[in-house]
C-alpha positions in Angstrom: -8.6 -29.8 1.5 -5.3 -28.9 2.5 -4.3 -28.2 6.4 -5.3 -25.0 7.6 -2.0 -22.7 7.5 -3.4 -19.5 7.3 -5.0 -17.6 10.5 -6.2 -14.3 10.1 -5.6 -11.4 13.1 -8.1 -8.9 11.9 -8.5 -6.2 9.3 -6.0 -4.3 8.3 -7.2 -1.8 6.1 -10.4 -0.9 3.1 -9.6 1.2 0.3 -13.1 2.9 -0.5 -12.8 4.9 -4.0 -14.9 7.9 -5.2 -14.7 10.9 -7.2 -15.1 13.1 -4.0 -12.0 12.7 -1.8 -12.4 15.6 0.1 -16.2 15.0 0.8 -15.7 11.4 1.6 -12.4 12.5 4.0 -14.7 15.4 5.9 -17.4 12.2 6.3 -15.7 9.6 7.9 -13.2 12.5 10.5 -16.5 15.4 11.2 -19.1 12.3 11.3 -17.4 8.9 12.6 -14.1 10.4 13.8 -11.3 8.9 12.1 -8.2 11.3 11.7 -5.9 11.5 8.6 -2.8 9.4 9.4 -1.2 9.6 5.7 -1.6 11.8 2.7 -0.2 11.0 -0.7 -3.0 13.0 -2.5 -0.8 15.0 -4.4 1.4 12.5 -6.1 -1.1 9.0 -6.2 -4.2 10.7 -4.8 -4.8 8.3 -1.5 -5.4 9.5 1.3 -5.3 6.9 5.1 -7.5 7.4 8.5 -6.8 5.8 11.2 -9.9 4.3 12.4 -9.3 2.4 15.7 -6.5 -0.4 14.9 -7.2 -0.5 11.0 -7.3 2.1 8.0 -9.5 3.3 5.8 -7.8 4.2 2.1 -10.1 6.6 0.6 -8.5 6.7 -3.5 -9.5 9.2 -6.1 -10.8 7.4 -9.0 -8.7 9.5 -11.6 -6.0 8.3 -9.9 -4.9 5.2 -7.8 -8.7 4.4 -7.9 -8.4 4.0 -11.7 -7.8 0.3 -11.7 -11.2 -0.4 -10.1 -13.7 0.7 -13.6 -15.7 3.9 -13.7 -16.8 6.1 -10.9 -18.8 4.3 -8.1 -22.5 4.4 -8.2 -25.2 3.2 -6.2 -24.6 -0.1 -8.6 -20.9 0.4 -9.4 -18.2 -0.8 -7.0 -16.3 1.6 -4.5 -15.0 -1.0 -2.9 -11.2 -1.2 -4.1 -9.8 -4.0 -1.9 -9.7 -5.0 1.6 -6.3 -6.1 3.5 -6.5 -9.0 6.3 -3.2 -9.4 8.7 -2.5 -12.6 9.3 -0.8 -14.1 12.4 2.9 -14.7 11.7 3.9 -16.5 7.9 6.9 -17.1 5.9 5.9 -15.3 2.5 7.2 -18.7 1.3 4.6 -20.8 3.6 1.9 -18.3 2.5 2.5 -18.2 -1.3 2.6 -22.2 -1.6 -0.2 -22.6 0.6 -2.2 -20.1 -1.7 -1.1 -21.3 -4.7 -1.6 -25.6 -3.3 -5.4 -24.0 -3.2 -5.6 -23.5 -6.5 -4.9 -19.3 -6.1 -3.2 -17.2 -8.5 -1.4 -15.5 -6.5 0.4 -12.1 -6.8 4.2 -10.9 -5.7 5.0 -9.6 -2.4 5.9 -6.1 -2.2 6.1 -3.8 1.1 2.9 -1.7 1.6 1.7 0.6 4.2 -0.6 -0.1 6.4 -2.5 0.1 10.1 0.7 -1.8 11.3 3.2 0.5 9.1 5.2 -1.3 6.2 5.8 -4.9 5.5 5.5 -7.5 2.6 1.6 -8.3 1.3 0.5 -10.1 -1.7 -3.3 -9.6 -3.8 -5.5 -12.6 -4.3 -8.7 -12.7 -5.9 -11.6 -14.5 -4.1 -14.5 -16.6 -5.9 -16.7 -13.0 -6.6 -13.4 -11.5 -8.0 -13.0 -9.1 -5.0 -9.2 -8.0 -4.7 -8.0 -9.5 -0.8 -4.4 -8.2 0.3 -3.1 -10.3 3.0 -0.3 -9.1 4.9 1.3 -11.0 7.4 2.4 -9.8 10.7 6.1 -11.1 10.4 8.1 -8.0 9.4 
């Protein structure tokens, strides 16, 4: 086991997909409160709500949500991906530490999230769930 390199702050966003944006929006602002921060429905379909410190991505399947299958059921995945922020890493530090674990690892590219925009990378872990990990070095 390699040296522990990686230390996560907390959770930056979920992307949750269905087929009913607009119901799943009303949901989680009329019912738990969130408020829409960002709205690319038009052009990728994704829309973000703030909720507290983190976001919640809410993709239409026809759309960015495409990647993920079919349409979620009660035993089809909604679940897209889930982003941790990590405390500050060199993408170069994070991508060999990732990769000395045995990780295929992704490329970095700037994406938007709870903190705004910086450099993340997609991993898969052991039950092929997609993790992003952002770092918190801009």
């Amino acid at each position: 086991m390699l040296k522990k390199t990686v230390y996560i702050r907390g959770i930056d966003h979920i992307v949750l997909r269905t087929v009913q944006p607009q119901v799943m929006i009303d949901f989680y602002c009329s019912i738990l409160g969130c408020v829409v921060e960002r709205q690319l429905a038009k052009s990728i379909g994704l829309t973000q709500l703030r909720a507290g410190n983190a976001l919640i991505d809410i993709v239409d399947v026809s759309e960015l949500g495409r990647t993920g299958g079919g349409a979620p059921t009660a035993t089809e995945r909604n679940l897209d991906h889930f982003c941790l922020v990590l405390e500050p890493i060199s993408n170069e530090q994070l991508k060999s530490y990732l990769e000395q674990n045995g990780l295929i690892v992704g490329n970095f590219e700037d994406r938007y999230g709870a903190e705004g925009i910086g450099p993340s990378l997609y991993i898969k872990d052991p039950d092929d769930n997609v993790v992003e990990l952002k770092s918190a070095l801009s």
